[in-house]
C-alpha positions, 0 to 999 in steps of 0.5 A, spaced: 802 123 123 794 124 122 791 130 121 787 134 126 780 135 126 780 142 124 786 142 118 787 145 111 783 140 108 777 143 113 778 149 112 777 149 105 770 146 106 768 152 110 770 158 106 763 157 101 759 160 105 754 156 110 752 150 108 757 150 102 753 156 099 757 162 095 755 169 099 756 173 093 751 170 088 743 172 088 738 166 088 734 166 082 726 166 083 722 160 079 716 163 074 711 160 078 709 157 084 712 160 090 710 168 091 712 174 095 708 174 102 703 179 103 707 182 109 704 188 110 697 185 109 695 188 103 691 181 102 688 179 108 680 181 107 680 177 100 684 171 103 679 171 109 673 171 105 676 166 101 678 161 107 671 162 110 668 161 104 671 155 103 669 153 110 662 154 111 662 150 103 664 144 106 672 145 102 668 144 096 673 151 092 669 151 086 663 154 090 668 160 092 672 161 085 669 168 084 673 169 091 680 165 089 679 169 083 678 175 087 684 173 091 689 173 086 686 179 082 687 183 089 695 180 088 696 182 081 694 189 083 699 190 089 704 185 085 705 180 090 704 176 083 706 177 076 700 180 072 697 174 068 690 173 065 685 170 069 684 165 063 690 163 063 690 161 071 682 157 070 678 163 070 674 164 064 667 165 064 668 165 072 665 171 076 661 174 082 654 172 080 656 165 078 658 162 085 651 167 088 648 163 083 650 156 085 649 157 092 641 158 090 641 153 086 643 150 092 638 152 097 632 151 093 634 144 092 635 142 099 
């Protein structure tokens, strides 16, 4: 006599959870990489001055650095992100002045 589609083995399969998973245990977040959503928006002027930076330079993002760097400093502060120094992230020596500085260059040049 077979089975029925829906016997003791399926059963069994079925009692971890959706997809296999076990309900009662917490997923442990990776160190880097992925962040908390800025849900309540706390972020959207420094990501919007970013994001139009980015576009009217052609997407060349070493022209927009101080505002990555703002950015992320505005996440820090509102810890959406772990708080790190900015060195360790690729911004030593980056500030406002430089980019404003790099864009003159630029103009003058062309």
């Amino acid at each position: 006599m077979s089975m029925s589609y829906f016997g003791p083995e399926r059963r069994n399969i079925r009692t971890g959870g959706a997809f296999g998973g076990n309900r009662g245990l917490r997923p442990i977040p990776p160190e880097k990489g992925i962040f908390p959503l800025d849900h309540l928006h706390e972020c959207d002027a420094e990501k919007k001055e970013y994001l139009g930076c980015l576009k009217s330079s052609a997407h060349k993002s070493e022209q927009c650095r101080h505002l990555s760097k703002k950015y992320l400093e505005c996440r820090m502060a509102k810890n959406l992100m772990a708080k790190q120094d900015m060195t360790e992230l690729g911004f030593s020596g980056v500030n406002e002045l430089d980019s404003i500085e790099d864009k003159d260059k630029e103009s003058i040049e062309h």
